[in-house]
C-alpha positions, 0 to 999 in steps of 0.5 A: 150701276143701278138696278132696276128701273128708274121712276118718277110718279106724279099727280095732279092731286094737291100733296094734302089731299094726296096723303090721305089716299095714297096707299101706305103698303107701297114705297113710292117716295116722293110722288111730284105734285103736277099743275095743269096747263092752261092752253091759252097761257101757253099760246101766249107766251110761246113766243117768249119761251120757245127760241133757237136755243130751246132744247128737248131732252127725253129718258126713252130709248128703243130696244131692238136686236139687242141693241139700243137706239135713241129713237126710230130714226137712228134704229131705221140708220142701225146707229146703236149706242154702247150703254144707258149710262151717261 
């Protein structure tokens, strides 16, 4: 079991310029470099990159009458799960 909570940080700052301000007192690890989006590319090749088999995952649950819930939807039908654990 894992204590407390699981985290990533990320920046758009190069890691080279990143190093310089980061604050040393602090232990983050590692903070993941994030490129920006282009829109336009985006658009174009939504085609190629979306399709039937394109799948979202997300690390988010609802917390609600001490219970837990993947989203709205499943807490609106009280479909709870067990644990957080995989």
């Amino acid at each position: 079991m894992m204590n407390g909570i699981k985290y990533y940080l990320y920046s758009y700052i190069p890691d080279n310029q990143l190093g310089e301000i980061k604050l040393d007192i602090f232990d983050y690890g590692i903070i993941e470099e994030k490129t920006k989006i282009n829109p336009e590319k985006v658009i174009e090749n939504f085609e190629k990159e979306v399709t039937s088999n394109t799948r979202y995952k997300t690390m988010k649950f609802l917390a609600a009458n001490d219970k837990w819930f993947l989203n709205d939807i499943d807490w609106k039908e009280s479909k709870s799960i067990e644990t957080l654990e995989k």
